[in-house]
C-alpha positions as CSV (number, residue, x, y, z in Angstrom):
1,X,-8.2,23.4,-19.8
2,X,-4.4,23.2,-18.8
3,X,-2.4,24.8,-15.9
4,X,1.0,24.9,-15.2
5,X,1.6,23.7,-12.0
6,X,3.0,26.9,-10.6
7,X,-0.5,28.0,-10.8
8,X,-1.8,24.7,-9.3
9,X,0.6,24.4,-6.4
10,X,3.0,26.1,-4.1
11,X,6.3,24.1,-4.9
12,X,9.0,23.9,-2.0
13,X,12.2,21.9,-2.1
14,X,12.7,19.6,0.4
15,X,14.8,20.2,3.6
16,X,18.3,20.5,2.4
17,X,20.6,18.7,5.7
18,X,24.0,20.4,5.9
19,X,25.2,16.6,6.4
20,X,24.6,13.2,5.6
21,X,21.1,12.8,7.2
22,X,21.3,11.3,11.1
23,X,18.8,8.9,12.2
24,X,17.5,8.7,15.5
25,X,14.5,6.6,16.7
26,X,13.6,9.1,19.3
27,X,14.3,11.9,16.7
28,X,11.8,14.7,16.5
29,X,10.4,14.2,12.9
30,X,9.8,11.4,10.4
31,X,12.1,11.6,7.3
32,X,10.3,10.9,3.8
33,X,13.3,9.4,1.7
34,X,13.6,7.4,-2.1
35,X,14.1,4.4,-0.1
36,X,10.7,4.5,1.9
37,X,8.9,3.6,-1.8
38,X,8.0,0.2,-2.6
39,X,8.4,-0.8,-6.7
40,X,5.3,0.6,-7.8
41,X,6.5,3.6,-6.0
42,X,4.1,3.6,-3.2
43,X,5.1,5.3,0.2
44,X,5.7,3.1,3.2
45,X,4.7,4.8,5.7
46,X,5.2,2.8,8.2
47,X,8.7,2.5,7.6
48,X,9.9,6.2,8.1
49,X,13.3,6.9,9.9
50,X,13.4,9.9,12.5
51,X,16.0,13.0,12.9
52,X,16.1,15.1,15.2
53,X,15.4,18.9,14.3
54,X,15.5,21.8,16.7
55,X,13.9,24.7,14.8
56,X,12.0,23.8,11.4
57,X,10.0,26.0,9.6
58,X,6.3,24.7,9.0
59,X,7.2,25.2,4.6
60,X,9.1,22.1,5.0
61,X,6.5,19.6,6.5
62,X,4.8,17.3,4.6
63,X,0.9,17.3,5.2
64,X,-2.1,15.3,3.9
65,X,-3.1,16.4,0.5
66,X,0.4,17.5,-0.6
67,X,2.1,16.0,-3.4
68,X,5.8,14.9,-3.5
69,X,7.5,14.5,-6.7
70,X,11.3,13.0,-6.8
71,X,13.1,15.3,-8.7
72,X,16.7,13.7,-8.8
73,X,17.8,10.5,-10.5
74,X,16.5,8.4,-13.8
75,X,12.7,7.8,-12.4
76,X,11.0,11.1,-11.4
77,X,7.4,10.4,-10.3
78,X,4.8,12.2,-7.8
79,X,3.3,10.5,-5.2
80,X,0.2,12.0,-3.0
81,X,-0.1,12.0,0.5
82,X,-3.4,10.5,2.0
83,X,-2.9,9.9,5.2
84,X,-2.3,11.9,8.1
85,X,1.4,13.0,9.3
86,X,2.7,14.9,11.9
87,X,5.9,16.3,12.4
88,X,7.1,14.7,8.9
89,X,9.4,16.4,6.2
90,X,10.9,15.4,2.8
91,X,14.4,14.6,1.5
92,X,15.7,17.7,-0.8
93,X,15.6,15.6,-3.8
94,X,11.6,16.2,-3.5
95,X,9.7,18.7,-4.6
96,X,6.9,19.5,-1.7
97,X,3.7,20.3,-3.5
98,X,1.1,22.2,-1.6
99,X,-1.8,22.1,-3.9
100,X,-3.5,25.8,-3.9
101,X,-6.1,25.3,-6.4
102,X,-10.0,24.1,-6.3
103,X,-9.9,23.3,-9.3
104,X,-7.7,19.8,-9.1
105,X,-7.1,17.1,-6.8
106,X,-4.2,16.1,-5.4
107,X,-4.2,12.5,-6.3
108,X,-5.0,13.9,-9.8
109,X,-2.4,16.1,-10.1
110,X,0.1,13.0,-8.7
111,X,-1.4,10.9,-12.0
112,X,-1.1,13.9,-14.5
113,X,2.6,14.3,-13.2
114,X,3.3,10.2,-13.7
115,X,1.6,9.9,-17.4
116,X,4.1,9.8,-20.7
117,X,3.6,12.8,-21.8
118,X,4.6,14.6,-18.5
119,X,7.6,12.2,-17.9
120,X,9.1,12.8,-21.5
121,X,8.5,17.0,-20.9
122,X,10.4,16.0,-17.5
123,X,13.3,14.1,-18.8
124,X,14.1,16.1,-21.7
125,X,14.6,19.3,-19.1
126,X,16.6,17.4,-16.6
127,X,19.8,18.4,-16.1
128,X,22.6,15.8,-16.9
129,X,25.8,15.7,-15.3
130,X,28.5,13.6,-13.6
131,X,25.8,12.5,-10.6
132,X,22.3,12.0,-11.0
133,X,19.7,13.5,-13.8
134,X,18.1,16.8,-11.9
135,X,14.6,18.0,-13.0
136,X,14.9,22.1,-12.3
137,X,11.9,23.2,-9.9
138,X,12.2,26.1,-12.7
139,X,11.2,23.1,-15.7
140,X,8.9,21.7,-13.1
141,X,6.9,24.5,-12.5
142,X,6.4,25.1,-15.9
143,X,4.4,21.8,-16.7
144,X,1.4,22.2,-18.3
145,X,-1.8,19.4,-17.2
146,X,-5.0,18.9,-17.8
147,X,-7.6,19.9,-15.5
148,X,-11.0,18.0,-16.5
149,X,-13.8,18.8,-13.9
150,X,-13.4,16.9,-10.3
151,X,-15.6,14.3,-11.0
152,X,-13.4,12.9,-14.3
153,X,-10.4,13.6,-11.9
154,X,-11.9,11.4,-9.0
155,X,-12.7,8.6,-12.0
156,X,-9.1,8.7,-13.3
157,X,-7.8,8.3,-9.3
158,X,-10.2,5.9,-8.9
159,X,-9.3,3.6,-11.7
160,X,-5.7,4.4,-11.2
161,X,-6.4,2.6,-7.4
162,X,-8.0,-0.3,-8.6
163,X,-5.0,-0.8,-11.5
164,X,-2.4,-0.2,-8.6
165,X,-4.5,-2.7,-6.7
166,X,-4.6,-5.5,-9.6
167,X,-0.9,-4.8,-10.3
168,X,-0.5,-6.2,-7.0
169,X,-2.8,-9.0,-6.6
170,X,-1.2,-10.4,-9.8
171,X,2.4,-10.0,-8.5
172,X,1.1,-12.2,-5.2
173,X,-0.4,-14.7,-7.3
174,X,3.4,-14.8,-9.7
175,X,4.6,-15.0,-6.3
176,X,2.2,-17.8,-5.2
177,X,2.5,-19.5,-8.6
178,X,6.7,-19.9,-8.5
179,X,6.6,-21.6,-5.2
180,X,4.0,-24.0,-5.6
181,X,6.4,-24.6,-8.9
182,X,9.4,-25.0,-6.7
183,X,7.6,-27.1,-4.2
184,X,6.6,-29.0,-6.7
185,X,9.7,-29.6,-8.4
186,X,11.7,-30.3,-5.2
187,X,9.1,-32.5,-3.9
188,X,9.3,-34.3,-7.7
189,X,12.9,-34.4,-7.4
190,X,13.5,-36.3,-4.1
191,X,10.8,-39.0,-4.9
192,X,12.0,-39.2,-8.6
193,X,8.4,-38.9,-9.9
């Protein structure tokens, strides 16, 4: 079956500031921004900035089970939220997914949305101009997925996981690998062995 993800999710653009954005580390609310991501586009959470916000309306916070997908700039990808927040919103370059429907998950919905054939639909509908490539919430919400049942969608999260998780245990060990060549090598060079 496919759905567009109109009828998967409620979609809401992310709190537009009338300025550049104003950190405070007493601030009121944690701020979800492009730069919070690690490279394999992964959410720090730990690492959120705070602003301070007087009056907020509860369509822009960012909850557990929501999905955020980066709409602006050349790499557009959809990240779901597992852990608990409070009092946290998105930048307006995301798209704040409230998943509606039974009938997906929204870890799956975050893959289906990150897969080639999603990404080409995306890119191919963004607008191009003199800044950054824009995907339209109106091309957005007009993807079609597929919705296997939920227990083919929790298989395809979890393997997902554990080929996040490998991705990662081989980037420590390139890590691990290049000093222990340096060390090496350095060590070499001073004793001229």
């Amino acid at each position: 079956m496919k759905l567009k993800i109109k009828d998967i999710a409620d979609i809401q653009i992310g709190y537009q500031f009338r300025k550049r954005i104003k950190t405070e580390p007493d601030g009121s609310h944690a701020i979800i921004q492009m730069r919070d991501f690690d490279d394999r586009n992964n959410l720090i959470y730990r690492e959120l900035s705070r602003v301070r916000l007087v009056e907020l309306p509860d369509k822009y916070l960012v909850n557990k089970n929501d999905v955020l997908f980066l709409s602006r700039g050349h790499s557009n990808f959809a990240f779901a939220i597992t852990d608990s927040l409070e009092n946290t919103i998105a930048a307006s370059y995301f798209f704040i997914l409230k998943v509606i429907s039974e009938k997906v998950l929204p870890e799956y919905l975050a893959w289906c949305i990150n897969q080639a054939p999603a990404q080409k639909h995306l890119h191919s509908s963004a607008r191009r101009g003199t800044h950054m490539p824009l995907v339209p919430k109106s091309a957005f919400e007009d993807l079609k997925v597929h919705v296997p049942d939920i227990k083919t969608q929790k298989s395809i999260v979890e393997l997902s996981r554990l080929l996040d998780k490998e991705s990662g245990l081989i980037k420590k060990i390139q890590e691990k690998r290049s000093l222990l060549i340096r060390s090496l090598s350095i060590k070499a060079a001073k004793t001229g062995n």
